[in-house]
C-alpha positions as YAML, in Angstrom:
chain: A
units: angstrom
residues:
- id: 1
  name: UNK
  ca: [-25.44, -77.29, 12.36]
- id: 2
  name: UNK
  ca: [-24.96, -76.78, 8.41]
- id: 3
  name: UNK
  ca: [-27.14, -73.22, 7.66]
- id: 4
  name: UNK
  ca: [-27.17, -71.61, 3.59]
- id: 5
  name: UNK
  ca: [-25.90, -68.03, 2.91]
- id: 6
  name: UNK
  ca: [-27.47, -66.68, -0.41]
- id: 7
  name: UNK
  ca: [-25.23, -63.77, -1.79]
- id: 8
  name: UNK
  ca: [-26.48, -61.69, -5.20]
- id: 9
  name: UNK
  ca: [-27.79, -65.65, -6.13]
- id: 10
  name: UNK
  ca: [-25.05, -67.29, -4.91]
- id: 11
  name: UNK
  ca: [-25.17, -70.09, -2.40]
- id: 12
  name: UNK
  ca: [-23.01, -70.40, 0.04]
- id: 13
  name: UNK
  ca: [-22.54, -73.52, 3.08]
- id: 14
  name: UNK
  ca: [-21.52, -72.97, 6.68]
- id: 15
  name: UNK
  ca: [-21.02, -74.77, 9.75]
- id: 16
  name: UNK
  ca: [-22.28, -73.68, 13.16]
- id: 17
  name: UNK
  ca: [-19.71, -73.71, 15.74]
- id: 18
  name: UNK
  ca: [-21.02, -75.74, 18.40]
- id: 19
  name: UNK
  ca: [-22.17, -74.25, 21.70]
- id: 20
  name: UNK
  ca: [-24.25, -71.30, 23.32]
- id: 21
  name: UNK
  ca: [-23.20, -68.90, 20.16]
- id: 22
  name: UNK
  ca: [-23.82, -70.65, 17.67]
- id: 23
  name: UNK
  ca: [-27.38, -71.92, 18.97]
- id: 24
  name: UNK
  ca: [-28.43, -68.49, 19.74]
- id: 25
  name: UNK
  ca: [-27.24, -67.35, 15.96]
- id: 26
  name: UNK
  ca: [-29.51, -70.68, 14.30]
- id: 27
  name: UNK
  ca: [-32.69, -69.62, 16.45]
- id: 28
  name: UNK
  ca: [-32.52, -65.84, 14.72]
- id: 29
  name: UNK
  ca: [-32.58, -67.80, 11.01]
- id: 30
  name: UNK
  ca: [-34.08, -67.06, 8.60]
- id: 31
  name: UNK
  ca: [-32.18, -63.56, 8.88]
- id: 32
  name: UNK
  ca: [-31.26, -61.39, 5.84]
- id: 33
  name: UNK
  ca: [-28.94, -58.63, 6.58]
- id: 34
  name: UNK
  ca: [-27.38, -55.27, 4.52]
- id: 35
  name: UNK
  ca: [-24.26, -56.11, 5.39]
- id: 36
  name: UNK
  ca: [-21.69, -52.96, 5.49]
- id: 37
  name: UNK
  ca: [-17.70, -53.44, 4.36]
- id: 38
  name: UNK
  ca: [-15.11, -52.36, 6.00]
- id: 39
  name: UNK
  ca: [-11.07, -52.61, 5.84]
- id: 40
  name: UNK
  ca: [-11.34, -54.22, 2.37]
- id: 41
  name: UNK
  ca: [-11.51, -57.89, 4.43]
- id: 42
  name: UNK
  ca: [-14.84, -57.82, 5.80]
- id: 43
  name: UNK
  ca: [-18.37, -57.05, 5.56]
- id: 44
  name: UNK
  ca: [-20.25, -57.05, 9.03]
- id: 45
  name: UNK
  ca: [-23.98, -55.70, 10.35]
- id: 46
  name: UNK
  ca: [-25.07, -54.72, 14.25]
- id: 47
  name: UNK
  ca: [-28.22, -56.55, 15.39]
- id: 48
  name: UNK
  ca: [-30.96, -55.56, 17.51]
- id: 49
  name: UNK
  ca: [-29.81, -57.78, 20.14]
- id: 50
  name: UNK
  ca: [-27.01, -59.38, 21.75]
- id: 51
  name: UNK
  ca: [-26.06, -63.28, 21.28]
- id: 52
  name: UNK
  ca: [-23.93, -64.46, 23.95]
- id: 53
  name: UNK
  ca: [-20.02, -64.09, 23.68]
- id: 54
  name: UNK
  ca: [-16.77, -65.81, 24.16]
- id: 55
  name: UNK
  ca: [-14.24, -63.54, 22.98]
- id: 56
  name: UNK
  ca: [-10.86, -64.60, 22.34]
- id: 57
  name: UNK
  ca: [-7.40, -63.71, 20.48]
- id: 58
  name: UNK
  ca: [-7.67, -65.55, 17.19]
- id: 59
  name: UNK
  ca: [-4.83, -64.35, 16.30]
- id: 60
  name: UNK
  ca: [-5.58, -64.97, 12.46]
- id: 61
  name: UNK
  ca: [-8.40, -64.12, 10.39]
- id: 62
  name: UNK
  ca: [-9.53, -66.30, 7.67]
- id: 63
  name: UNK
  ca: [-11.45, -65.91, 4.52]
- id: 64
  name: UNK
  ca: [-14.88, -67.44, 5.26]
- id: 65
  name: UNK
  ca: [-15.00, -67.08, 9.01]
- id: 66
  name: UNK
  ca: [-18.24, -66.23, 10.94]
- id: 67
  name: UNK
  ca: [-17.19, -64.01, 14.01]
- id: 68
  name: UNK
  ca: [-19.21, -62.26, 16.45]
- id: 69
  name: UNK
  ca: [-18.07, -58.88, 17.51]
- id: 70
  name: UNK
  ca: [-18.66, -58.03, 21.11]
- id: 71
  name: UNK
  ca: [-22.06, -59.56, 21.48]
- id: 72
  name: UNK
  ca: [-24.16, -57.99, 18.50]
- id: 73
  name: UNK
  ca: [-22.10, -57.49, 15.74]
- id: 74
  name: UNK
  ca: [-21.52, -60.46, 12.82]
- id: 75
  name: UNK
  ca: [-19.10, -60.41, 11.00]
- id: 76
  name: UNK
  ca: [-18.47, -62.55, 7.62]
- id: 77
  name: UNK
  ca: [-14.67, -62.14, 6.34]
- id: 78
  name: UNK
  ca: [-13.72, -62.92, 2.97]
- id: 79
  name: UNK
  ca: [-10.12, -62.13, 3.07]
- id: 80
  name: UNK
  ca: [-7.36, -64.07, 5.67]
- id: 81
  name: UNK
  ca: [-4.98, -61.77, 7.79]
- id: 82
  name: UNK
  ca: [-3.27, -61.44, 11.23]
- id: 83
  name: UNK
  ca: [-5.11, -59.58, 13.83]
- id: 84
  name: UNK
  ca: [-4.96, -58.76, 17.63]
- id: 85
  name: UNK
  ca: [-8.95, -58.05, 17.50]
- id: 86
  name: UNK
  ca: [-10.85, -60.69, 19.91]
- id: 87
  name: UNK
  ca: [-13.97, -62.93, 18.23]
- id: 88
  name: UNK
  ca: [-16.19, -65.21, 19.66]
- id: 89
  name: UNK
  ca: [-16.44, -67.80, 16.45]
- id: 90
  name: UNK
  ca: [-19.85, -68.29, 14.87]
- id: 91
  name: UNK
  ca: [-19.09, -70.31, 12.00]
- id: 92
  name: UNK
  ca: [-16.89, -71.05, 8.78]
- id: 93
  name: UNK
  ca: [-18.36, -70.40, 5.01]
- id: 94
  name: UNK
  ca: [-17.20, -73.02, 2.47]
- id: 95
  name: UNK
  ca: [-15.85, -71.91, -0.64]
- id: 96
  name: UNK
  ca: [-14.25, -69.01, 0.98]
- id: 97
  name: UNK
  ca: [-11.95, -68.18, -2.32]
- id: 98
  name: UNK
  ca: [-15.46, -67.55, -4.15]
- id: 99
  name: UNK
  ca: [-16.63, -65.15, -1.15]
- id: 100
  name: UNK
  ca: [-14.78, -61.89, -2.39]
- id: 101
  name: UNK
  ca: [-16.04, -62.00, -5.67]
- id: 102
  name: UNK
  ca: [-19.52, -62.53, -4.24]
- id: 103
  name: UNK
  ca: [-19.93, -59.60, -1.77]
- id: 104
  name: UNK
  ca: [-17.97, -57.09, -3.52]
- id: 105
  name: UNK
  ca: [-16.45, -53.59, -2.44]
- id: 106
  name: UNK
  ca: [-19.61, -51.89, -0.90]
- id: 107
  name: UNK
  ca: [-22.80, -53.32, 1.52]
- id: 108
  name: UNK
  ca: [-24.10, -56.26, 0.20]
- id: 109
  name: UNK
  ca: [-27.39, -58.23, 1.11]
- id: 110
  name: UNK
  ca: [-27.04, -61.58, 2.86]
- id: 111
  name: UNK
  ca: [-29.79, -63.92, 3.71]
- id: 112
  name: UNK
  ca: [-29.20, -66.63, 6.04]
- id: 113
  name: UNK
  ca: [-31.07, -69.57, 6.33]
- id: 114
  name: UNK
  ca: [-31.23, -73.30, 7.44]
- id: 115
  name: UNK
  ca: [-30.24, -75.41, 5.45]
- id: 116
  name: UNK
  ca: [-32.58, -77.99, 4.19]
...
C-alpha cells in the first residue's frame, strides 16, 4: 500500500511493507504525529497502542525507513547508519535525500495519510 507523509508542506511517498504491521499501521491513517528527534538520524513518536511486531537485526539503517520500535513506537529515519537495534519494518519514504532538510533538528509535525 502507497500512503502520503506531509512534512512543513512537503509531500512525501511511502510504501507499506506487506503483512500484519503494515496493515495495522494503514487502519490508524489518517494520523498526524509531533514527532520528537533523537541521535541526529531520527525523529520517532510513542502511540497509544501497540501494532503488532516482528523485530529483527537490520543491521543497517537507512534514510527513509519506516520502523516500528517494540510494538508502539514509529520511527521515520532520515539519515543511513549501522546499528545492532532490532525493527520490525513499516515502510520506506521516497526521496529520502530530501527528508533531512524537511524535518529538521527538533520535533516536527507529520501527518500521514492514504494516498489517493
Amino acid at each position: 500500500m502507497d500512503i502520503r507523509l506531509t512534512i512543513g508542506g512537503q509531500i512525501f511517498r511511502a510504501t507499506l511493507e506487506p503483512g500484519e504491521t503494515g496493515a495495522a499501521f494503514a487502519a490508524l491513517l489518517p494520523l498526524t504525529l509531533e514527532m520528537r528527534e533523537l541521535n541526529g538520524n531520527e525523529k520517532y513518536h510513542y502511540l497509544n497502542e501497540s501494532l503488532p511486531a516482528q523485530a529483527e537485526r537490520v543491521g543497517r539503517i537507512e534514510a527513509g525507513d519506516l520502523m516500528l520500535y517494540g510494538t508502539e513506537c514509529i520511527v521515520l529515519f532520515y539519515e543511513s547508519f549501522p546499528t545492532s537495534y532490532s525493527y520490525t519494518r513499516i515502510g520506506r519514504v521516497e526521496g529520502a535525500d530530501r527528508l533531512a532538510a524537511a524535518v529538521g533538528g527538533g520535533s516536527v509535525t507529520v501527518a500521514f495519510s492514504a494516498n489517493g
